[in-house]
C-alpha positions, 0 to 999 in steps of 0.5 A, a space after each residue: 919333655 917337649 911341648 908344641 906350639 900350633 898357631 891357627 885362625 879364628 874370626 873373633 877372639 872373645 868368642 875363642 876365648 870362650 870356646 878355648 878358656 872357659 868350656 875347654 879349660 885352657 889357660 890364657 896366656 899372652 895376647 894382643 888385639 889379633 891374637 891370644 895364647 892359650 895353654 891348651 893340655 900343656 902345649 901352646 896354641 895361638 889363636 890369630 884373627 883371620 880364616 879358619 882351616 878348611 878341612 874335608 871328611 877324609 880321615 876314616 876313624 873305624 867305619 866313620 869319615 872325620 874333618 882333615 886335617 885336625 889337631 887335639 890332644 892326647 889326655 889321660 883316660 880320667 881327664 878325658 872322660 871329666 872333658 867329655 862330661 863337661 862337653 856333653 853337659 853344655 850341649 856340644 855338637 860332636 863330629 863323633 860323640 865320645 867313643 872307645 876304640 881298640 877295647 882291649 887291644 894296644 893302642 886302646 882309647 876313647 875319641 871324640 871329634 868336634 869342630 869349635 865355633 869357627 869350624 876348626 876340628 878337634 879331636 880329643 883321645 883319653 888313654 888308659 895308658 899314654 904309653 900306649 899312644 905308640 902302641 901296635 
């Protein structure tokens, strides 16, 4: 199994480590005093001090417009829904809150979009099935 690795910007690393380890979950891994990595849901992800993306609401999620470009992660349906407890229990502000998509047809899965403290987009999906990411 392969993991990715994505390396973006953020203006403070304490409020990241905040944001990334203790509200998302995601274990921290090495860093320095630019940078820190965390395992974000089995995939590394390095957070560098510096500009975040700069992202436009191009991408059209059924009739609603979303941050372009964005990165997330595909979970199973459990963790996804615990996740979106978790989030809406600290009062997150969503891009589009917890939603599912596709009822009933392949592919089926819940969303959510969210921008973390420094505007970076995040989109989270929960499947039933992680087969079914490929599905058409």
């Amino acid at each position: 199994m392969s993991i990715f690795h994505l390396a973006f910007n953020v203006r403070d690393l304490d409020t990241a480590r905040d944001f990334y380890g203790t509200l998302l979950g995601c274990t921290e891994g090495r860093s320095t005093e630019t940078w820190v990595d965390f395992d974000f849901f089995g995939h590394q992800i390095s957070l560098h001090l510096g500009a975040p993306f700069t992202h436009h609401p191009t991408g059209k999620v059924g009739d609603r417009m979303v941050p372009m470009p964005h990165f997330g992660v595909l979970l199973p349906m459990e963790e996804w829904r615990a996740l979106a407890d978790r989030l809406q229990a600290a009062g997150t502000a969503f891009v589009l809150a917890p939603f599912v998509r596709f009822e009933g047809q392949p592919g089926e899965q819940a969303t959510m979009f969210l921008l973390d403290p420094f505007g970076n987009p995040l989109e989270f999906k929960g499947m039933a099935d992680l087969a079914g990411a490929f599905a058409t």
